[in-house]
VOMIKOL-109110 format. One line per 8 residues: for each residue x, y, z of C-alpha. Coordinates in steps of 0.02 Angstrom, whole numbers, plus 50000, padded with zeros to 5 digits. Example, Ala and Ser with C-alpha at 12.3 -4.5 7.8 and 13.67 -1.06 7.14 Angstrom:
50615:49775:50390  50684:49947:50357
***
This chain:
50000:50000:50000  50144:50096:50034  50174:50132:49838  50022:50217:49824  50072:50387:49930  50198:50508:49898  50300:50587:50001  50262:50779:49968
50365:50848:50117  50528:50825:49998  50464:50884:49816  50508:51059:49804  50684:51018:49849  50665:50850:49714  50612:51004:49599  50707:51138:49636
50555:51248:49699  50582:51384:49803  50435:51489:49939  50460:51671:49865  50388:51800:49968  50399:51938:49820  50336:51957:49632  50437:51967:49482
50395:52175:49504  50473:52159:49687  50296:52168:49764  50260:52089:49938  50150:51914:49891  49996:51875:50022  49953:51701:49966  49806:51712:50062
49723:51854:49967  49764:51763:49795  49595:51727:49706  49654:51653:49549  49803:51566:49518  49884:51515:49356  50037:51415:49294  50098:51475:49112
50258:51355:49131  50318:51243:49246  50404:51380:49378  50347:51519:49341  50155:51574:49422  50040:51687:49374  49915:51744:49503  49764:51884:49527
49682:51947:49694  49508:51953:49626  49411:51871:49498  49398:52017:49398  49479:51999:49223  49520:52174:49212  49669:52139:49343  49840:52141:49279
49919:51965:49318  50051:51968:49415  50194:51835:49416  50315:51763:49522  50460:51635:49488  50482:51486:49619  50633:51412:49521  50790:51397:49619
50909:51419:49451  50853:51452:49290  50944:51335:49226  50853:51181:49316  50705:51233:49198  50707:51126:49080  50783:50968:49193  50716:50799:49124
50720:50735:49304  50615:50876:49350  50486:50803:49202  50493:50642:49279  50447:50690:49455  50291:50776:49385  50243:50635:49262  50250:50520:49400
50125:50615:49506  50006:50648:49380  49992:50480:49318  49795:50433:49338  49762:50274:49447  49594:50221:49432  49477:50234:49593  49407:50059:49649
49220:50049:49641  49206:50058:49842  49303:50219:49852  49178:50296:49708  49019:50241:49808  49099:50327:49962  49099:50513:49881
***
């Protein structure tokens, strides 16, 4: 059973992810205000405050180098985590 978790507490070190606290622009980030979030490239973050769509997006890099961008092992990681499994007729009837 033990194959089917994943250890989350390590992957933005596995991915070279880091917590920034400012914008691309320098601007302080409040995650908790962010409405709308969205992800143009693996990286790199685009997010609004409100749901309006007049809002400029504003962006923020979480990549420690920019050269681990394009890492296949990064690929790998996130290929692996994404991969569907199929839910078992018991766990369907229980949502």
């Amino acid at each position: 059973m033990e194959d089917k978790f994943v250890n989350l507490k390590g992957l933005p070190q596995k991915l070279n992810l880091v917590d920034r606290k400012k914008s691309a622009k320098g601007e302080k980030i409040t995650l908790r205000n962010v409405r709308w979030i969205r992800v143009v490239e693996f990286g790199k973050t685009k997010y609004r405050y409100s749901l309006d769509e007049k809002e400029e997006w504003k962006e923020v890099d979480i990549m420690k180098h920019k050269t681990t961008r394009n890492n296949k092992h990064n690929e790998t990681i996130l290929i692996n985590l994404t991969k569907s499994r199929p839910i078992t007729t018991k766990k369907f009837d229980s949502i």
